[in-house]
Phi, psi and omega in degrees: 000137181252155154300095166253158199242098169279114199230161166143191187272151195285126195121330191257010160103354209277313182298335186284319195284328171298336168306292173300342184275317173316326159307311169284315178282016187050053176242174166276189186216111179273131170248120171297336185292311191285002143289346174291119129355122146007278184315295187289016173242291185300350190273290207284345156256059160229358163104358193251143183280155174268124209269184171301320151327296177268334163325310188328305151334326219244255192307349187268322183320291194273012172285332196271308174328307192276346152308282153335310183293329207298327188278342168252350178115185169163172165206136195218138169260134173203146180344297269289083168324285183290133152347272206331322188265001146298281160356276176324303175300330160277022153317291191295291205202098222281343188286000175321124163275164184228093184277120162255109206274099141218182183201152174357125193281006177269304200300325181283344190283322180312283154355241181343302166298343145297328195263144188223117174085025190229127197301339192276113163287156197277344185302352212224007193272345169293001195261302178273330155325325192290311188250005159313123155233115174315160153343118148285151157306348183234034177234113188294119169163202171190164188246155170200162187287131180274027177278321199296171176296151153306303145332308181268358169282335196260316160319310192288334208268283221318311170346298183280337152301310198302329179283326174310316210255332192082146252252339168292307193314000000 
């Protein structure tokens, strides 16, 4: 069983759809927002992106989760925007899979501009756009478009393990 990792920009769904994939697959489920330090929630709702600094703490946090987690599974959302902060999180747990959640920068802003009560203000999503670097080719995961439902990314998701993994797993 691997520990996934939903990724992508704030907007594109990784808690509705990480929810739902935890479910399906009977794993727990991790919100990476609930990882965050004080200081970085109040930083990112004041309109300022967070450096390399502060993520670190942030990213070791949910590295440890997912450690935890590797012999039975799990899943956590999380940004993780950059190689690098990938990287890090396979620090922790090098089998990590990667769902990368995206979609048009019209359709997530549209998003945002919908959600209610979440700290990340849409001022900040050309900032994460900006610093998106896809999935490598040499990196476990995949990507997919959110015009589809969440039921069916997490159907295409669960899919895309059986094959990683085989059909017992």
């Amino acid at each position: 069983m691997h520990t996934i990792v939903v990724m992508g920009v704030s907007g594109t769904g990784k808690t509705t759809v990480g929810r739902l994939l935890a479910d399906r697959l009977g794993v727990p489920y991790a919100e990476a927002d609930d990882f965050h330090p004080p200081a970085n929630i109040a930083k990112m709702a004041a309109g300022m992106p967070l450096d390399d600094a502060d993520r670190e703490p942030w990213l070791r946090a949910i590295g440890e989760w997912a450690a935890g987690h590797r012999d039975r599974g799990g899943v956590v959302s999380c940004s993780a925007l950059k190689r690098r902060y990938r990287d890090r999180l396979r620090a922790d747990d090098p089998d990590l899979f990667f769902l990368h959640l995206s979609g048009e920068p019209a359709l997530v802003a549209r998003r945002l501009d919908e959600r209610k009560g979440h700290f990340m203000p849409k001022a900040m999503l050309d900032s994460q756009l900006a610093a998106l670097e896809p999935l490598g080719e040499d990196e476990a995961g995949m990507a997919t478009d959110v015009t589809a439902s969440p039921q069916d990314i997490t159907e295409r998701a669960v899919a895309a393990l059986r094959r990683r993994t085989g059909p017992g797993q």
